[in-house]
Every structure is written in C-alpha cells, then in structure tokens.
C-alpha positions in Angstrom: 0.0 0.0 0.0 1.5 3.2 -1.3 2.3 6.1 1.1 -0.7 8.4 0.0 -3.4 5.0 0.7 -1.2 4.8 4.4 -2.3 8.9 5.0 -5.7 8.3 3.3 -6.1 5.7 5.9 -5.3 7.5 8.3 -7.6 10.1 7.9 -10.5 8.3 7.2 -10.1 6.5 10.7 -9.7 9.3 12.6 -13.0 10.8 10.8 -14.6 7.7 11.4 -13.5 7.9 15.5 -14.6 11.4 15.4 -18.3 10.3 14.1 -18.3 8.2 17.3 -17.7 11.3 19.4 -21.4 12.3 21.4 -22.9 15.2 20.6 -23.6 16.2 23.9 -22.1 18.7 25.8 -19.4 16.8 27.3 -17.3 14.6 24.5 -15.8 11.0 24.7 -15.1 8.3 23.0 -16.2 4.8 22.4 -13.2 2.4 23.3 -13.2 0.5 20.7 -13.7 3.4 18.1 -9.8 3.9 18.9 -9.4 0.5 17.4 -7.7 1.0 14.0 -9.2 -2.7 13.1 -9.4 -1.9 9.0 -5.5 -1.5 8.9 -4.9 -4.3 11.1 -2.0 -7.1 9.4 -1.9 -10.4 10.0 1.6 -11.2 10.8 0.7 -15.0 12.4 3.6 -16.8 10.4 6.3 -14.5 11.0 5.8 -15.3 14.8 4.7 -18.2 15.6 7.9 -19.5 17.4 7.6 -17.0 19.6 4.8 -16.0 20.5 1.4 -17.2 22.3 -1.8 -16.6 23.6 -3.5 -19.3 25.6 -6.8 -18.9 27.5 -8.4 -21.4 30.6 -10.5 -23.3 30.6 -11.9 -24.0 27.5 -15.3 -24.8 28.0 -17.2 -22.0 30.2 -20.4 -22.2 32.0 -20.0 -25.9 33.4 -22.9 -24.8 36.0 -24.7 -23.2 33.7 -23.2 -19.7 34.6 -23.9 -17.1 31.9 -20.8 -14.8 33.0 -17.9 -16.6 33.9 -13.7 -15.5 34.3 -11.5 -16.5 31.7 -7.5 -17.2 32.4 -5.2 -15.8 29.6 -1.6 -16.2 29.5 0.7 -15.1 26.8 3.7 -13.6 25.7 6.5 -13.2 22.5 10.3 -12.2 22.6 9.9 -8.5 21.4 7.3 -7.1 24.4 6.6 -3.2 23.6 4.4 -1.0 25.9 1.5 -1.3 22.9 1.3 -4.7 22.9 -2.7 -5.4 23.6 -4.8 -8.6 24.3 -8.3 -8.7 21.7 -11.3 -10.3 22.6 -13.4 -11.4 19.6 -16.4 -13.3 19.2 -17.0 -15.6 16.8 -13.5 -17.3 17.7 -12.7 -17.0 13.7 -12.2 -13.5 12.9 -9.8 -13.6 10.2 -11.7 -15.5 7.4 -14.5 -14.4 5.5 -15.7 -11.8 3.3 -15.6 -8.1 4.7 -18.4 -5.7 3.5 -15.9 -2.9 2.7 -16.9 0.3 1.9 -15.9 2.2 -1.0 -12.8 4.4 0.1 -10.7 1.1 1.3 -11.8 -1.7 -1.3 -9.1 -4.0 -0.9 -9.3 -3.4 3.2 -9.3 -4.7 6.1 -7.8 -8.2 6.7 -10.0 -8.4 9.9 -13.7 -7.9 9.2 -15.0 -7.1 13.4 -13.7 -5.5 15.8 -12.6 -7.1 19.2 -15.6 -7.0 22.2 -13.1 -5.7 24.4 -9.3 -5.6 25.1 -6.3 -4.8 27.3 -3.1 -3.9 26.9 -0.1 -6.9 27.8 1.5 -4.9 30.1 -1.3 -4.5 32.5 0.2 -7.7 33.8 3.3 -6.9 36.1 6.2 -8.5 34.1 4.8 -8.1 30.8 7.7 -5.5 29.4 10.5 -7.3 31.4 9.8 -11.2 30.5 8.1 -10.8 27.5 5.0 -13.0 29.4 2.0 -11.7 31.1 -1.0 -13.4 32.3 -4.6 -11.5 32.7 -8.2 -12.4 33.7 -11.1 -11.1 31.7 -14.8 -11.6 32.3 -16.7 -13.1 29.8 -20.4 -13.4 29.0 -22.4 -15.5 27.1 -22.8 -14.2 24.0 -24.1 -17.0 21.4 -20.8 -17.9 19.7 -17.4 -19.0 20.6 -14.4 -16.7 21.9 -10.8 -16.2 20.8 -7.8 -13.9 22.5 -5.4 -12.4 20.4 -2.0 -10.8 20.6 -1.4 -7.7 18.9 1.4 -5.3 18.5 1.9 -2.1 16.8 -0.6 0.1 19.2 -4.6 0.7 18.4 -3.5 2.5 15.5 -1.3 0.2 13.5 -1.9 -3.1 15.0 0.1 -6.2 13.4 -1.6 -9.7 15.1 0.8 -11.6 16.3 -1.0 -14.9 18.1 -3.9 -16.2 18.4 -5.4 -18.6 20.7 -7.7 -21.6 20.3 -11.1 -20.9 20.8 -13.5 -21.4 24.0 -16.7 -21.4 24.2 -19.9 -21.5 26.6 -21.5 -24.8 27.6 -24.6 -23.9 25.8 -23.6 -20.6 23.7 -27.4 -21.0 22.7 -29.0 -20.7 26.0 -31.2 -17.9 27.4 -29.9 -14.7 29.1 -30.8 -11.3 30.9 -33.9 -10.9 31.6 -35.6 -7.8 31.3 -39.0 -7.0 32.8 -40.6 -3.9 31.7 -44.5 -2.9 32.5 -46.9 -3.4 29.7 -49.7 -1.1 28.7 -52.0 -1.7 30.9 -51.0 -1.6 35.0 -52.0 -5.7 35.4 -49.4 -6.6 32.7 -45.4 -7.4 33.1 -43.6 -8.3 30.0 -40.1 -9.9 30.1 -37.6 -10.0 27.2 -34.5 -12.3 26.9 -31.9 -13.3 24.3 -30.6 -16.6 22.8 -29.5 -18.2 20.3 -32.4 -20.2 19.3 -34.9 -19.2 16.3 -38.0 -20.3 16.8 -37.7 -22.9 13.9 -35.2 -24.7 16.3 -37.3 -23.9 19.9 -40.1 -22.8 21.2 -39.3 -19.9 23.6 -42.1 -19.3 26.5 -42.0 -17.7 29.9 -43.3 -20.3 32.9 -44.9 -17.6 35.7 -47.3 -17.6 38.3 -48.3 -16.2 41.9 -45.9 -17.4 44.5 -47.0 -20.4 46.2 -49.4 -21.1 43.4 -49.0 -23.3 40.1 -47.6 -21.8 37.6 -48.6 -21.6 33.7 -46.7 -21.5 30.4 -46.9 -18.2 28.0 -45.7 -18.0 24.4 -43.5 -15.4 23.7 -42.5 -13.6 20.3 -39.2 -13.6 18.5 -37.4 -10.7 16.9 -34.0 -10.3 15.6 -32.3 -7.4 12.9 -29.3 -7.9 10.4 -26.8 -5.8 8.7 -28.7 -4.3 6.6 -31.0 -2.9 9.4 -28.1 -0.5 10.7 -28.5 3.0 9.0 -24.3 3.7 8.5 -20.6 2.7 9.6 -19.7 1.1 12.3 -22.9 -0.7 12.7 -22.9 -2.1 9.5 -18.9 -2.9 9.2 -16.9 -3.2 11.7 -18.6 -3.1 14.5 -21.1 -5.2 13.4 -22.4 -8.9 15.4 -25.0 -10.5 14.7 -27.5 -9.5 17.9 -29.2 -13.1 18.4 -32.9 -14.1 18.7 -35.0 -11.1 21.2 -38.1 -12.7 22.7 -40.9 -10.7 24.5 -43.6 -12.7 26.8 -46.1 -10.8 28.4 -47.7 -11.9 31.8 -51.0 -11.1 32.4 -53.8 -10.3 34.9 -51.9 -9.5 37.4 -53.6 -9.4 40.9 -51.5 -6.0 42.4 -48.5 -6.0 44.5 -48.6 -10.2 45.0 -45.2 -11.8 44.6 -44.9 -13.6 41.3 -42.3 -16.5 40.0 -40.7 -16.8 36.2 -38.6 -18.8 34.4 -37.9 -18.2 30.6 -37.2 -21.2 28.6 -37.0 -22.7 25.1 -38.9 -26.2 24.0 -36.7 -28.1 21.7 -37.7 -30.4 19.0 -37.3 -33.8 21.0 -39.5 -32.1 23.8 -36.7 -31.2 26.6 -36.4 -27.4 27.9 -33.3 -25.3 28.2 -34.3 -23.2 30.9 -32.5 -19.8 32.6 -32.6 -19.3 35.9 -35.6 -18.7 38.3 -36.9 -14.8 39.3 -39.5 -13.2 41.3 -40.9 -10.0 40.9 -43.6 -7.9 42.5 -46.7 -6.4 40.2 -47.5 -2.9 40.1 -49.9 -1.7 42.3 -53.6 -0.4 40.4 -53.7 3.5 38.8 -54.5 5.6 41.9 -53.5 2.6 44.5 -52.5 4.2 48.1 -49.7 2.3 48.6 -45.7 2.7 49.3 -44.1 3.6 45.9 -40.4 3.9 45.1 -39.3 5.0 41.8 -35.6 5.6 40.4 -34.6 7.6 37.7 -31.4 8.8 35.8 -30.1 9.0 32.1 -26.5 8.1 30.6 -25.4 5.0 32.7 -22.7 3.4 30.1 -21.8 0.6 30.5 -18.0 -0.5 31.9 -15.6 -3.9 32.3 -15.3 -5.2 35.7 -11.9 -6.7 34.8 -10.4 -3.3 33.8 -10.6 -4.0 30.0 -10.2 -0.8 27.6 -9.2 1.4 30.8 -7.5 4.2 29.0 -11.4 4.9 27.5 -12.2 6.6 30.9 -16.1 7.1 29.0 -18.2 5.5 31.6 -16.2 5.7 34.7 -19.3 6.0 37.5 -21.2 2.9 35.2 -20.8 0.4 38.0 -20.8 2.5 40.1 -24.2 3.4 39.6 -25.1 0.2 38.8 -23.7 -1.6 42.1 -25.5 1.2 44.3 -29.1 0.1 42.4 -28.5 -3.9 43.0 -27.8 -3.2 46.7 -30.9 -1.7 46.9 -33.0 -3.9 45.3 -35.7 -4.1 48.3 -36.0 -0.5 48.5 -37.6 0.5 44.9 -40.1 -0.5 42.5 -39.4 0.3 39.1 -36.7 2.2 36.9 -36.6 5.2 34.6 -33.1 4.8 32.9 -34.0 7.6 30.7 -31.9 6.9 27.5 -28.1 6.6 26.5 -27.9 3.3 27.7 -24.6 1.0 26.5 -23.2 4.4 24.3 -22.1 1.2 22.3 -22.1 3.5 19.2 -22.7 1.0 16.2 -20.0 -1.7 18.3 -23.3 -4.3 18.4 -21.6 -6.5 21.0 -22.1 -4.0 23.6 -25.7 -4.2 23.9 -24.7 -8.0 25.0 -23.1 -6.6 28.0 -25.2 -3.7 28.9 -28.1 -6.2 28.9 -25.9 -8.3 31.0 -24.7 -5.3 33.9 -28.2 -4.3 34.3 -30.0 -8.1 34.5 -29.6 -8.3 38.3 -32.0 -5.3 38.3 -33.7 -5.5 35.0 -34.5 -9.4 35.9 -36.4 -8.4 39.7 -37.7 -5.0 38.7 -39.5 -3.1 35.8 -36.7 -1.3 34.3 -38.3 1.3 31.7 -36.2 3.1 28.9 -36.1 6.5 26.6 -34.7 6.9 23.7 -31.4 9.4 24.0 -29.2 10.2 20.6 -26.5 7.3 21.5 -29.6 5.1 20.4 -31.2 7.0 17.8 -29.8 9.9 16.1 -28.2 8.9 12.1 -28.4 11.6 9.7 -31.6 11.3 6.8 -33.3 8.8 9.3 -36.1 10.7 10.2 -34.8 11.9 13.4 -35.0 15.4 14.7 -31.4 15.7 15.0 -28.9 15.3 11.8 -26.0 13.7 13.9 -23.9 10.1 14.3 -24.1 10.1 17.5 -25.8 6.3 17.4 -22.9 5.4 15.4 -25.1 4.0 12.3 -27.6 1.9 15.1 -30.4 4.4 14.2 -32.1 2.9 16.8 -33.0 -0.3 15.7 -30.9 -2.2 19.0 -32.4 -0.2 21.4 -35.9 -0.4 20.1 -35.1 -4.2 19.8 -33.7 -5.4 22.9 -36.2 -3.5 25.1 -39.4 -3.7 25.4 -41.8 -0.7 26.6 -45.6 0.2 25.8 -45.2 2.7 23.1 -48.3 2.4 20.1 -44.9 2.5 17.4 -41.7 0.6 18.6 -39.9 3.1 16.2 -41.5 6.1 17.9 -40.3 6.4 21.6 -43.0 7.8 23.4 -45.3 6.1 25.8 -47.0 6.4 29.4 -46.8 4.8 32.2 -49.5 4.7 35.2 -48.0 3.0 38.3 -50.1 3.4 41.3 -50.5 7.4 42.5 -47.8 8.2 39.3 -48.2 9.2 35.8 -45.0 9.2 33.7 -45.1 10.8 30.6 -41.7 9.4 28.7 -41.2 11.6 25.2 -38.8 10.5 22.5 -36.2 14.0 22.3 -34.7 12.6 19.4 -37.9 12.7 17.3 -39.5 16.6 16.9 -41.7 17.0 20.1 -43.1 20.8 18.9 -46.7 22.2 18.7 -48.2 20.3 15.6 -46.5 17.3 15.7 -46.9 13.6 16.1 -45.2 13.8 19.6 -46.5 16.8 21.0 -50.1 14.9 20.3 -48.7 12.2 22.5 -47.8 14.7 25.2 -50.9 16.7 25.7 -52.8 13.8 25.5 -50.4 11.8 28.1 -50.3 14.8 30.5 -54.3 16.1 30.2 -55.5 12.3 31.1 -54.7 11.7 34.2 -57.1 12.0 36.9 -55.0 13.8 39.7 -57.4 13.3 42.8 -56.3 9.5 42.4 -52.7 10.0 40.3 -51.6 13.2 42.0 -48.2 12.9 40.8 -47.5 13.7 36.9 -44.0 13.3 36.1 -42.6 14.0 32.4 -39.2 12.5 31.0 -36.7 12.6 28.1 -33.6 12.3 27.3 -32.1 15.6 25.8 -32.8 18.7 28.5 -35.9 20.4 27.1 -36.1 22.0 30.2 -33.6 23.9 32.4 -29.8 22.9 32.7 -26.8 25.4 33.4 -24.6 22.9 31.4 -21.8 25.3 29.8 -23.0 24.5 26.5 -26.1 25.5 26.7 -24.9 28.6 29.0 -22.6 29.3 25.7 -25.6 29.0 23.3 -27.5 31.5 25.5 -30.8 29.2 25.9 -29.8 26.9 28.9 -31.6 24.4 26.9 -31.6 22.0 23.8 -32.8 24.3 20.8 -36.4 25.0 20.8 -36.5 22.8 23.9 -38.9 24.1 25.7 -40.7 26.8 24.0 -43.6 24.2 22.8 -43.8 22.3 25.7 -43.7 25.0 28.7 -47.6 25.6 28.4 -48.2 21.6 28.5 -46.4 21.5 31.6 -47.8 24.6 33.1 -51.5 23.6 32.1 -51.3 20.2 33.2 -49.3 20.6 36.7 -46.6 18.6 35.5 -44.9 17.8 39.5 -41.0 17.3 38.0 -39.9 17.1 34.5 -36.7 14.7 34.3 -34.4 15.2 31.9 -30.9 13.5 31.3 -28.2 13.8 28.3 -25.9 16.6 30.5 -23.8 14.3 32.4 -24.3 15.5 35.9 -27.0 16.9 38.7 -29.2 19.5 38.9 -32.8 20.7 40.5 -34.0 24.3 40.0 -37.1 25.9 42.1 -40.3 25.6 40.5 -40.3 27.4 37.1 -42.8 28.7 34.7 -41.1 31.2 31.7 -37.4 30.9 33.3 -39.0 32.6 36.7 -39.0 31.0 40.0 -42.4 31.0 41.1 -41.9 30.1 44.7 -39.1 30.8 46.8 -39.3 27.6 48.9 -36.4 24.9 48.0 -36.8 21.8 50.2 -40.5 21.9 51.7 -43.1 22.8 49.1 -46.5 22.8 50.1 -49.9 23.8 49.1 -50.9 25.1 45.4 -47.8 24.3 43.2 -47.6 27.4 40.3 -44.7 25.6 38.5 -42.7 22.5 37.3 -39.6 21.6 39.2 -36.6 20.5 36.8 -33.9 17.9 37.5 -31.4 16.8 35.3 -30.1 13.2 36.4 -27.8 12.4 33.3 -25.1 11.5 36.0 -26.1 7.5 35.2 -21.9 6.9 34.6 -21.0 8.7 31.1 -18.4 11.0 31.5 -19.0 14.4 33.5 -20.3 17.3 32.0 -18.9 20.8 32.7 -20.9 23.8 34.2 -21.1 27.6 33.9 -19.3 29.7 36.0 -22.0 31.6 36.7 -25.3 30.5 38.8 -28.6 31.0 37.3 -31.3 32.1 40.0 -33.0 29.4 39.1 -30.4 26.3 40.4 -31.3 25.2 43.4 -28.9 22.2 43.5 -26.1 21.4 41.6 -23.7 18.1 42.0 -20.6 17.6 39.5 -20.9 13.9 40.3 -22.1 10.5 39.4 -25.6 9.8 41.1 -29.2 8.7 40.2 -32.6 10.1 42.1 -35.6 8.4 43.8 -39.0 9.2 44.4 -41.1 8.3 47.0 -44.9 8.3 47.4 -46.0 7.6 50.7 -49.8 8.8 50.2 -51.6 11.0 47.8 -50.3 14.1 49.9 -46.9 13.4 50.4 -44.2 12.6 47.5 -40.4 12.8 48.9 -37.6 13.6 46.2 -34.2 12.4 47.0 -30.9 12.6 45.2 -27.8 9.2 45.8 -24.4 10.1 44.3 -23.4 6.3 42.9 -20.0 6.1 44.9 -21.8 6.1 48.8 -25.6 6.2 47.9 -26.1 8.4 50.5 -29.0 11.0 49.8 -26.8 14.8 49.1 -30.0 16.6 48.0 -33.6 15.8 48.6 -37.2 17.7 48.9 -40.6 17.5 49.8 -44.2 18.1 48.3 -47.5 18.1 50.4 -50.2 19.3 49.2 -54.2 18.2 49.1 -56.0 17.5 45.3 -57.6 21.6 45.7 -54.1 22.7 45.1 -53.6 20.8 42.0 -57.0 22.4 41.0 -56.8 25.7 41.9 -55.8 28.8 39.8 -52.4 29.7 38.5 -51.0 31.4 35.9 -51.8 29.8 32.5 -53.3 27.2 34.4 -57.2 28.4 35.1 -60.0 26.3 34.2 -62.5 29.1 32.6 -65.7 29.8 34.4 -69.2 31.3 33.9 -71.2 34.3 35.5 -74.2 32.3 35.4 -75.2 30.3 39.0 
C-alpha cells in the first residue's frame, strides 16, 4: 500500500472515530472506536515461534453460569508498551468476506472489531519477560471466543498470536432478563436473548403467583441484520450479529402479589433449556394508596469489571451506579433509565453486555427506557437531530432489545401509570413541537390523568428540554436543547406537570419551580400547598463522563452536584411525594425535597393554568 493510501487511511479512521464522538455537551469516546481494526495485518507466520496466547478453561459455564472468568496467558520475545490482548467473538475473525466500503476496497484483513481488550502490560512482568497473564470476564454471547496478541498500538496493529477458541457450555442458552411494564398496569412483560430461532425452539415464559401453580406463556421472536443498521460502524466493523430477542407478556396480574418466572425454550425432541428462576412484584392499580419507590437517571454506560479498555475513561461512574441500584434492590419498584444506555455506538456487541450489567435489576424489577441520541440519532433517518451520534444503530438495538408500551416501537413515546404516578416518557430525538406527532402524545399523556387519584404527573426525556446550566447550553444562550422548551412549557404549566426529568448533561441539577425561566416560589426543600410551577432535574449522572458547568449560577439552580448519582421518588400517600438525590460512589442522599399538598391545590388557579368559568349560577 503506497504512502498516500497509508495517509488516506489514516484520515479516514480518525473521521470515522470522530463520528463516534457524542454530541452532547461533554465529549468522549467509544473504546473501541480507537481500534484501528481496518489496517490491522496479519503477521501469524512471521511469529509463531515466539509467541502465544493461551486462555483457561476452554469450555465456560460448566454450572450453567452465563458470566464466567477467563485465564489468559501469553507472551513473545519482542514485548513493547503497545502490545494489547483482543477479545473477539466468533472465535474465527480472520476469514470471511468483509463488506468494505468504497474508500478502502481491498481493506481490512480483519472484518470485526474485538468485544473488548487490554493492553499486555497491564500484567506486572509483561515488558521485562516478555510473558503476562490476565483475567477477563466473559459473557455469554451465542458464539465461541478467541484472544489475540497484537502489536503495533490501536493504531497500527500487526496480530501476532492467536489462541484456540473457548466457548460457553450452551452458547445457545437464554440470558438477561428484562422486565418492563406493559400497557396496561395488570401486565409485566419480560424479554431475553438466545441463540435459538424459533424454527429450532419454542421460547415461553413459565410464571405464576408465589405459592401457586404456575402456567406456560408463548413469547414472540425478533432479531435485525446488517442491513438494518442505518451507516458505519454498525454495519462494518462493529457489526455482530444480535441473536434471537423474545418478548412474553404476563398477564392479569392481581397487584402488589409476589410472582415467579422462568424463561425457557422447548426443543424439538420435547426437553427445555431453561434460565434461571426470578421473582418480581406487580405494580400496584392507577391511583392505589400504597408505598411507591421510583428511580430515575439517564446516561449510565456501561463498563468492564476486569479493567478492559481502561485508558477509554467514558463510563467511569457505570458500575458504580449500577452496584448502588443492585444493593438496593428491596427498597424500589421500578426504573426510569431515561436513554443513552450502553453508548455502544454501532459496536453491536455492547448491547450484550449492557443487557448483562443491568440483569440483576432488569430481571427483579421493571426497568423502563427513553430513547437518548447514542440510540437514535443517524443523519436522513427521520430523526430530529442530523448527527452520528448512534454510530449507524439508528435505533434499531435499542428499540429491539427493550421492550416498553409505546403504540410504534420506532416512535419512543409512551406512558406509564403506576399506582399514584403518571410518567409521561417523550422521544427527544424525534420533533416534540406544537403540531406534531409527539406533542399529540404529550398533551394527551399529560391532560388524562385523573390527579385526585394520580396526584403525581411526572414527564421524562432524554435531551434537556427544560432547564440545565450545562456550559453549552450557558454558551448558546438558551440553557436548553434548541427549541426545547418553548412548545412544551404551556403543556407542563396547564397540566401541573410535579417534576420534569431530563438527562443527556452528564451530571446533577434541580431548580425551584419554574414557569417562563422565573422562580415561582421561593421555597427549596419543603413545598407545600398550590404548586404554580414545574420543578426540573437533570439526572444524566447515570456513569457517562462528567459534563462541565457555567461559571455563573442561574437564580434558578437550586442544586447542583458535579458527580455521578441517580434520584428516587417516594410516594407515601396521595399528599406526600419525597424527592431524593444518591451520588453512585456512597448512595447516601446529598439533595432531597418534599411536596404536600391536598387535590384543591392541584386544581386551583395559577397562571396559564385556570379552568374558565361562567357568570351564570
């Protein structure tokens, strides 16, 4: 290759990393966008004397285990401090036919980039002895695993060794649950992957009450392909085939009792391959005076508990976060993780292990999603942003892997009613303004509530069309996405909309009730009485990188927190709804208020808010 193809190269994957880069107001980068792979040489036969890469043991998941720790020793006689360990799945990624784009016909030798990796001298001795020995976490993913030693940095790399390949018990077998509400309060759903098309099993849920017999529900299959992904990586590189989604929806639900699951597949000679056993509690009825604990926060990530591709630093608080929500399973209901979920940016094998981080919660509680631009947003795609911030998913994972009640799966707006709540969850990457689609949704979400029994309306959505202080906003002069919340302000104000959730800024922050950028009470931890204004909290702290501030205060912040942290709401009766803010690292509460109020304050007059009335007696 000629010295102008080398520089042409070069360009073209740095363009490519930079299409990777979010859009949002702070920047980062998915790991294995750094990943060079389309220049990557295959230098196997200049070094196999030397060098070697050998991973233990070789069959996973003896005890039916879907994550599982993986030995891997190598080494070679010329060690170099960019020396790095691949993981790639299927175990054979160096045959095959590439779907190459135009500008590099000829390229690359390797057709996928690696599911993770690590650099050789993260192990002690690496540089001196020229061997090192790691341990990575694996999942089961539906395919077989190889390691492989490369040289030559992220930039240039040259493979070196490769080891034989190990694979999962049963690479077939079902994983990660996921419950999510349906659309109706008496309904759980709960989606899984596997390996199995329905031609080969029959996938079905087996649920019931606790103590009670249990009964067998069908569930539907779903799966995408290559030609599904809207641009590059997602439909090159960091393409993988995504497995067989199945949705099972459980029915007539009598509220709050205990219920069991168990997701399996019927093969053809009659046996089951089942997953492992879960209970969960269903929601209480619309209006239900009962205990009710809600979590919410955007922009979680997802991060490698063995330390794999720790020079990305782009979701550093992920487990974090993650770890806080799993201790405290007994002390919530449901989840709001209100969109940017994996950030895996068109690297398909990432969803796998999002889905996988999140199933102790996902598989014991609801956990309910929003569509952020990291899922969505691919330009000419019919989005309301032109960016590449989903890396060429164009939201066709996302809307795949997880289940939630919205009319269109492809239009990421829906409601939930769970006991004295409303949520209102809009789709900021579609055009939410007056005369739309969305904003139909909205108004008709918001004005159908019936507040003596719901008293507390809460909206969501990804991108802040609310209030943030974010710097970028601060520098665009609007402290807001553009023509966030010019359309929706009236909504909100007509419809007593409680709090209004926003995430996409990676950090924390609550202002004082606002209508038209003015406090309208001067209260900041104890409101009470007739509430003239919508409280707004950004929560995009999830675990994505941090997101930077102005200098300068708006009167309007009440709370700021340059942290990593999620929030919770609690309803104790139709009166009384407590707001509390957990940084990730402690989960102690660092900010928190409280509303009390009776259903004549929701009712009575404010301004842009009055019901009209007649002369006449």
């Amino acid at each position: 290759m000629g010295m102008a193809h080398v520089a042409l190269a070069a360009v073209l994957a740095m363009a490519a990393a930079a299409a990777t880069v979010s859009a949002s107001p702070a920047l980062g980068v998915q790991p294995l966008s750094k990943i060079a792979i389309h220049k990557a040489a295959v230098h196997l036969d200049l070094h196999r004397s030397s060098a070697y890469v050998r991973a233990t043991p070789a069959v996973l998941g003896g005890q039916d285990e879907d994550t599982v720790w993986v030995t891997v020793k190598y080494g070679w006689d010329n060690p170099t401090p960019d020396d790095w360990i691949a993981v790639f799945s299927p175990a054979d990624f160096i045959s095959g036919t590439c779907p190459n784009p135009e500008r590099y016909p000829a390229e690359p030798l390797l057709c996928t980039a690696p599911i993770k990796y690590q650099y050789a001298n993260y192990s002690a001795n690496y540089l001196k002895g020229g061997k090192g020995t790691i341990r990575l976490q694996l999942i089961n993913q539906r395919a077989d695993f190889s390691f492989a030693l490369f040289t030559g940095g992220l930039e240039n790399p040259k493979l070196v060794s490769v080891s034989k390949a190990v694979v999962f018990k049963n690479p077939k077998a079902p994983v990660f649950p996921r419950l999510a509400q349906g659309k109706t309060h008496d309904e759980m759903t709960v989606t899984w992957t596997s390996g199995y098309d329905v031609s080969e099993a029959y996938p079905f849920v087996e649920w019931g009450m606790v103590g009670a017999a249990g009964t067998r529900t069908p569930a539907g299959t779903l799966t995408f392909n290559r030609g599904s992904m809207c641009g590059e990586p997602a439909r090159t590189v960091g393409w993988r085939e995504p497995g067989f989604i199945h949705t099972a929806f459980m029915r007539n639900l009598w509220p709050n009792k205990e219920y069991f699951y168990k997701i399996g597949h019927e093969l053809s000679d009659g046996t089951v391959v089942w997953a492992k056993p879960y209970t969960f509690r269903a929601p209480p009825t619309p209006g239900q005076n009962s205990l009710q604990r809600i979590i919410v926060f955007g922009d979680m990530g997802k991060a490698e508990r063995d330390g794999s591709n720790e020079f990305a630093n782009y979701q550093p608080g992920s487990l974090n976060t993650t770890d806080r929500l799993i201790e405290d399973l007994d002390n919530y209901d449901i989840v709001f993780h209100i969109g940017d979920m994996p950030y895996a940016n068109g690297y398909l094998s990432q969803w796998d292990q999002f889905t996988a981080q999140v199933a102790p919660i996902s598989a014991k509680k609801a956990y309910m999603v929003a569509s952020g631009n990291h899922e969505r947003d691919w330009p000419n795609t019919g989005g309301f942003f032109d960016v590449e911030d989903s890396g060429g998913e164009c939201g066709v994972p996302a809307e795949t892997m997880y289940y939630y009640p919205a009319e269109n799966r492809a239009n990421f707006w829906y409601k939930v009613d769970y006991g004295m709540f409303r949520f209102c969850v809009a789709d900021s990457e579609h055009d939410w303004r007056e005369g739309t689609q969305q904003y139909k949704f909205i108004e008709e979400c918001l004005s159908t509530v019936d507040r003596k029994h719901q008293p507390w309306l809460i909206f969501t959505a990804h991108r802040v069309l609310g209030y943030s202080s974010n710097s970028w906003y601060a520098d665009q002069g609007s402290f807001e996405e553009p023509e966030g919340r010019e359309s929706l302000q009236k909504l909100w104000q007509k419809y007593r909309v409680d709090i209004a959730y926003f995430g996409h800024v990676h950090n924390y922050e609550r202002t004082c009730p606002l209508y038209q950028s003015q406090c309208v009470n001067n209260e900041k931890s104890h409101y009470s009485g007739t509430m003239n204004g919508t409280i707004f909290v950004v929560a995009g702290g999830g675990g994505s990188h941090l997101s930077e501030y102005t200098t300068a205060i708006p009167k309007w912040s009440i709370f700021r927190d340059h942290d990593y942290g999620f929030t919770k709401l609690t309803a104790f009766n139709h009166s009384s709804l407590l707001f509390e803010y957990m940084k990730s690292s402690d989960g102690k509460v660092y900010d928190s208020f409280t509303i009390h109020r009776d259903y004549r304050d929701v009712l009575s007059c404010v301004h842009d808010s009055c019901f009209p009335t007649t002369l006449a007696s």
